[in-house]
N, C-alpha and C positions, 0 to 999 in steps of 0.2 A: 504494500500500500504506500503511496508517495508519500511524503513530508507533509505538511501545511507550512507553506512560506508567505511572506509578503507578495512575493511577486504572482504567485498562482490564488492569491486571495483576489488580488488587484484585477488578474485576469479575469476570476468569476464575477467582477463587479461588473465590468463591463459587459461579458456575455450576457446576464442578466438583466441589464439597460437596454443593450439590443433586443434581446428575444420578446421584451416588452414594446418596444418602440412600433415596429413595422407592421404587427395587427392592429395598433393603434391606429397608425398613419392610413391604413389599408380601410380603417371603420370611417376615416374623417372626410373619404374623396370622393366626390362624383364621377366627374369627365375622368377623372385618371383610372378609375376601374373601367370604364365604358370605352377609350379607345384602344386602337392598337399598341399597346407595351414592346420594347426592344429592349431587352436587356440583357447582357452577355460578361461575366464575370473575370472582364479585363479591363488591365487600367489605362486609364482615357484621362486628358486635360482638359481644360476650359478652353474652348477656340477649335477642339478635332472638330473634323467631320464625319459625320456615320454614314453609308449609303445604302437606306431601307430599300428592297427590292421590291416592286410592283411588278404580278405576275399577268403576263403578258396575253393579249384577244389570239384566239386561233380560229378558223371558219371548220366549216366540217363541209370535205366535199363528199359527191357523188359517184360512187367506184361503180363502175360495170363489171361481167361476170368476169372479163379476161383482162379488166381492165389491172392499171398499178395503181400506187397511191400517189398524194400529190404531198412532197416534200415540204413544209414549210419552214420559213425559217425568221420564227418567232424574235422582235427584241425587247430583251425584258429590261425595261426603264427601273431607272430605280428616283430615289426621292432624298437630298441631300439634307438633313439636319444636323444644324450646329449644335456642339455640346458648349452654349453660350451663357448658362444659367448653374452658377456653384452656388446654392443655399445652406443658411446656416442659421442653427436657435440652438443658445448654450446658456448653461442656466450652472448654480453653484448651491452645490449642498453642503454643508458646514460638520456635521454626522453623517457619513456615509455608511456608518456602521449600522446607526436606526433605520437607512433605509431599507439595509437586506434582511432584517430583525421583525420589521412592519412595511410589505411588500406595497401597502394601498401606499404610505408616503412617497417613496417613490415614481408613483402615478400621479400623487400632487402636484409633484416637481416634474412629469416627463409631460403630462400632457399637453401642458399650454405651448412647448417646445413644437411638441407633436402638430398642434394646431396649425400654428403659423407656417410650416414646411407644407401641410394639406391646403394652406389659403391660397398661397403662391403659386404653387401647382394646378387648383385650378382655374385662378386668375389668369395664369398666362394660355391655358385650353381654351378657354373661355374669349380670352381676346385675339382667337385666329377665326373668330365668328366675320367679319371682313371677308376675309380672305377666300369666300368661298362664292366664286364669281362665275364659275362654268353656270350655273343655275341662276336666274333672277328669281329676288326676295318676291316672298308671299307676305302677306301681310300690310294693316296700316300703320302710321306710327304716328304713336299717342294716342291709338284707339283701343278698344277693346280685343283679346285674342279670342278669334272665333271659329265655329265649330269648322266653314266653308275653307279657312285658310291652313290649318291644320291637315283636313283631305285634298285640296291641293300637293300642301309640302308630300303627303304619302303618294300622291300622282304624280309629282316631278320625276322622286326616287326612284320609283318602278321605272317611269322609263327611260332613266340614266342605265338601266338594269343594274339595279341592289339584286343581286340574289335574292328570291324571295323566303329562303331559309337562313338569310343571316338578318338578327335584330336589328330593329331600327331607334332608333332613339330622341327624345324630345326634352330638352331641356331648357327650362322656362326661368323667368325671377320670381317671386312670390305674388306679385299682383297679377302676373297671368294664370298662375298656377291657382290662385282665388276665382277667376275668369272662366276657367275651364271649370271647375266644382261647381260653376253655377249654371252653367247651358243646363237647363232643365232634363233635356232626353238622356243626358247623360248621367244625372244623379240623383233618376228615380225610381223605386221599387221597380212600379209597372211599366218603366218603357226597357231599365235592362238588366231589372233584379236584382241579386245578391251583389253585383258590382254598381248598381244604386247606392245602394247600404251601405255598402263598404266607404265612397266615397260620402255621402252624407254621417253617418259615426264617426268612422276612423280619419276623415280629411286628406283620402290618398286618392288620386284621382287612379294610378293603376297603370292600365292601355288601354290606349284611345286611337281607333281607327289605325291598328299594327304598328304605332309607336309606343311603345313603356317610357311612361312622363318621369321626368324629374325634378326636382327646381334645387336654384342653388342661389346662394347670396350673391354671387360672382359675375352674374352676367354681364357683360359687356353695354354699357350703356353714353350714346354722344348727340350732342346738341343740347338747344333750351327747349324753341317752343315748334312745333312740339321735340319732345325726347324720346331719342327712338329708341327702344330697346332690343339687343339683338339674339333674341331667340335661336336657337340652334336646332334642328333639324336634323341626323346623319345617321350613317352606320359606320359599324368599327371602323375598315379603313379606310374612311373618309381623313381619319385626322392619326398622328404618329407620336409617341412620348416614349424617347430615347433616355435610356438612361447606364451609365456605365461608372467602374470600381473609382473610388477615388483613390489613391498609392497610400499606403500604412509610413505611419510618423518616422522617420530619422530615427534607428535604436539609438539608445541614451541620453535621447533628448526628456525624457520624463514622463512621455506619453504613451499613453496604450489604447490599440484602437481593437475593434471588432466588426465585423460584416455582418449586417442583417437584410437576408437576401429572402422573395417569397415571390410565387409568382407574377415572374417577369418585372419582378420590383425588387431595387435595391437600397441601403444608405448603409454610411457607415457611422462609428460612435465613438467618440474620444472621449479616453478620461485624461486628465492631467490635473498637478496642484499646483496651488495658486499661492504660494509663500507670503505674498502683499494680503493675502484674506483670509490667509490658512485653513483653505476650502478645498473641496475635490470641485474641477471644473467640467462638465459633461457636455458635449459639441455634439448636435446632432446633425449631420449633413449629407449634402447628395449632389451630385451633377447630371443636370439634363438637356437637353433640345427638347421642342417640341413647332410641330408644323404639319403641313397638308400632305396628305399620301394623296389620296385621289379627289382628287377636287369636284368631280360632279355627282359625288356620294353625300355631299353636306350642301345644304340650304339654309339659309337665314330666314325667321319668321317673326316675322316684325310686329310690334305690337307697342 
């Protein structure tokens, strides 16, 4: 059985920070659950490029009984994102020892960390809602979100061809998402039952016309009067959230880091001490890209 030393204490500290950290981070996202994730357990800087592969249109031709086949020769574009965004929430515990003693403390101290790294992430999802120009916006702005714009946005998708087996997704601000709980047809007993209910009790509106609604505080919102708000519309890879390893501290410098990696999501977690506070210092961090994989798979729905 090993020793119990400082250094392999210090290491469990951190493991333990991580392994809490990243189903936190993982509870607090929208858009970053919802699009395409990249992420591969190599270390990348601030400024690389990553090149996502978009998989390539083929035709299907017509063979005869003696006929051959017809050769193609597919080229698969890819989608370049910059890993342009190193975030970071570091917070300072005084007793490190009460944290591992009383597990909820350390959720005290991790989650408002946690928070801010899930605001950002989907702040910057959230503001490539522009950026999605193969399709013209539905929707008015400064009006109310309605049921006709919404079935729209799911007729553009189709016939951008969304696969009709992969999710579609709508993500709203809160006064749309109050907008849609109130079309009538939509959150009542007798027009669609139990998903009446649901919406009028629970305040979830669910799926609506093959989109699964979301809302999020983040939306992207510009001008005065009126103020347009930019509703998002898409499926997975309409939109791309790269992310890659940051490099472990310089040995000797005093720091000890950890990897908390989970599907297709990574960060890492620095402990180090802080002799000016004579604190343990706890960095929780990440580096990503994010940007448009296929651009006629997302629509803005304005409201």
């Amino acid at each position: 059985m090993p020793s119990i030393t400082s250094s392999n204490v210090a290491q469990a500290i951190v493991k333990l920070v991580a392994a809490e950290a990243l189903p936190s981070l993982m509870g607090n996202l929208v858009m970053g659950n919802l699009v395409n994730r990249d992420f591969e357990p190599v270390l990348a800087n601030a400024g690389d490029t990553v090149n996502v592969p978009i998989p390539p249109a083929l035709t299907a031709n017509v063979i005869s009984e003696t006929g051959s086949v017809t050769t193609q020769n597919p080229n698969l574009t890819n989608a370049a994102i910059t890993l342009n965004t190193h975030i970071e929430a570091s917070f300072q515990v005084p007793d490190v020892t009460k944290c591992l003693a009383y597990p909820d403390l350390l959720k005290v101290y991790l989650q408002p960390a946690i928070v801010a790294l899930a605001e950002k992430v989907e702040t910057d999802l959230l503001a490539l809602a522009p950026s999605f120009t193969a399709n013209a916006a539905v929707g008015t702005a400064g009006a109310a979100l309605t049921e006709a714009a919404i079935d729209n946005a799911e007729t553009v998708l189709f016939n951008a061809k969304v696969p009709v087996s992969e999710p579609k997704f709508l993500v709203v601000d809160g006064n749309a998402y109050g907008q849609l709980r109130q079309i009538p047809r939509f959150s009542e007993y007798q027009t669609v039952g139990d998903a009446g209910l649901r919406t009028m009790i629970d305040g979830e509106v669910g799926r609506l016309k093959s989109f699964y609604v979301f809302r999020s505080q983040f939306i992207n919102k510009t001008g005065t009067t009126p103020v347009t708000t930019w509703n998002t519309a898409f499926a997975k890879n309409a939109l791309g959230l790269v992310i890659r390893r940051l490099p472990q501290p310089l040995p000797g410098t005093g720091a000890i880091a950890e990897y908390a990696e989970l599907g297709n999501f990574g960060m890492r977690v620095v402990m180090s001490y802080q002799p000016n506070t004579l604190a343990q210092q706890f960095t929780v961090d990440m580096l990503y890209g994010a940007g448009v994989l296929r651009n006629n798979h997302g629509i803005v729905v304005r409201s």
